[in-house]
Every structure is written in C-alpha cells, then in structure tokens.
N, C-alpha and C positions, 0 to 999 in steps of 0.2 A: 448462530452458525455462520460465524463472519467469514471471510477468505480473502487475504492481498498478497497480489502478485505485484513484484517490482521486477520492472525491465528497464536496463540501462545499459549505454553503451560506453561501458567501465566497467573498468574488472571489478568486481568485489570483493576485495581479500576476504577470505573463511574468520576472520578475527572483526571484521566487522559486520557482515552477517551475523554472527550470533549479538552483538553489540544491537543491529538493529531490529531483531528479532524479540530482543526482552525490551526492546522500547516501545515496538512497536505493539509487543503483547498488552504494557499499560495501558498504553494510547487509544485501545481501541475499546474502553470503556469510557471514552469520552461519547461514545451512541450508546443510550438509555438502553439498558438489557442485554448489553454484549459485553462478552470477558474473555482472557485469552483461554480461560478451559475449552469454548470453543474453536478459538482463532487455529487456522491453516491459512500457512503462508508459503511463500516461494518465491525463489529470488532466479533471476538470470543477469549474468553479468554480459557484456563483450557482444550483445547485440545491436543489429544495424539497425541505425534509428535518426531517423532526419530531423532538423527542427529550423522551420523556418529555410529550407533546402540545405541545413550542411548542419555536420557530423562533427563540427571541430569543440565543438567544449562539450560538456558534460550534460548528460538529456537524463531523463526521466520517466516512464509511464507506469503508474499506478493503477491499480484496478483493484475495488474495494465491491466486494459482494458479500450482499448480506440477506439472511431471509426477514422476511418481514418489512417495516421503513423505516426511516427517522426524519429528523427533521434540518432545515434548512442552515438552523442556528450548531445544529451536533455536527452537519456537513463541513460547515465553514472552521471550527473550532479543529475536528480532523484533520482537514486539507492543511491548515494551519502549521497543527503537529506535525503530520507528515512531511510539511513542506523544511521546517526546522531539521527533523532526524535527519533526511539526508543530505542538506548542506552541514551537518556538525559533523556527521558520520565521512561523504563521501563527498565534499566541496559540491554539491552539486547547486546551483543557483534556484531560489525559488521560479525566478522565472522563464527556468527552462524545464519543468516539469508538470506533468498532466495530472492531475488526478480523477478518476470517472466513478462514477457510483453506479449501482445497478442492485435493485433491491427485485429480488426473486421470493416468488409467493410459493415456488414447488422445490424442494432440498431434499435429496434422500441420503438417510446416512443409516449405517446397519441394515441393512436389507430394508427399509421402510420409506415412503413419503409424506415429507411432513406437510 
C-alpha cells in the first residue's frame, strides 16, 4: 500500500503526469512486495517551494509512504529512479529534489486497519 505525492513548483502538463504516473507505477516495485496495484499517487504542480532560499529553477519534494519497510539498498535504487523520471519528464535536476520515506505500521483501506 505504497503512496507518492510529487510537489513542485512547475506546472505539470496533464501529458506528463500521466507519462510519470506509469513510470512511476513500475518504479515502485523496485521495494520488495510493492506494485502499482497498490500505488496511490498524486501530483501538485505550481507550488511555493524554496530551495536553498529561492524559487528560481525547478524543486521537487517527494514523499513516498509505505506500510510496512524496506531497505536501505531498495531506498537508494528508488530515490535514484525517481530522481531520473523527473529530470527526463520535467527537467527537474537531481539535486534540487527531496525525496523522504516514511514506512507506517497502521493503513487502513476499505473500512479496515491493517
């Protein structure tokens, strides 16, 4: 029950959203026991986002939640991915982009917690 939210401050044309949306679906079996059957994602474009005090090239903040963990090695191999899609997708430089992990041990999904 994976979930990534991309926030950047660029517009995201509707044409590459879906572009990064079926990349990002592969991508996210690069962590042991996740697939896009589960992935929920979400994008925000045109958000105010500082980096290093200024807003003039292209930023990034990732946020990748997952129930359960993985590991260091599936982390780095991720961030990696991700860091690629969006500089091929949306010029966006790897090193103006965050990526944060956050593995959650409580998910509920259909009325239930897992």
């Amino acid at each position: 029950m994976p979930y990534i939210s991309t926030k950047t401050n660029i517009t995201i044309p509707k044409e590459k959203e879906l572009i990064i949306k079926e990349r990002l679906g592969k991508a996210i079996a690069i962590l042991p026991g996740k697939s896009e059957s589960w992935l929920m994602l979400s994008f925000e474009g045109d958000v105010s986002l500082y980096f290093q005090g200024k807003s003039d090239k292209p930023i990034a903040f990732v946020e990748v939640k997952l129930f359960g963990k993985s590991g260091n090695e599936a982390y780095n191999k991720l961030t990696s991915e991700i860091s690629n899609i969006l500089k091929e997708e949306l010029s966006i430089d790897p090193g103006q982009i965050y990526v944060k992990y956050e593995e959650v041990s409580h998910w509920g999904y259909n009325g239930s917690n897992f």
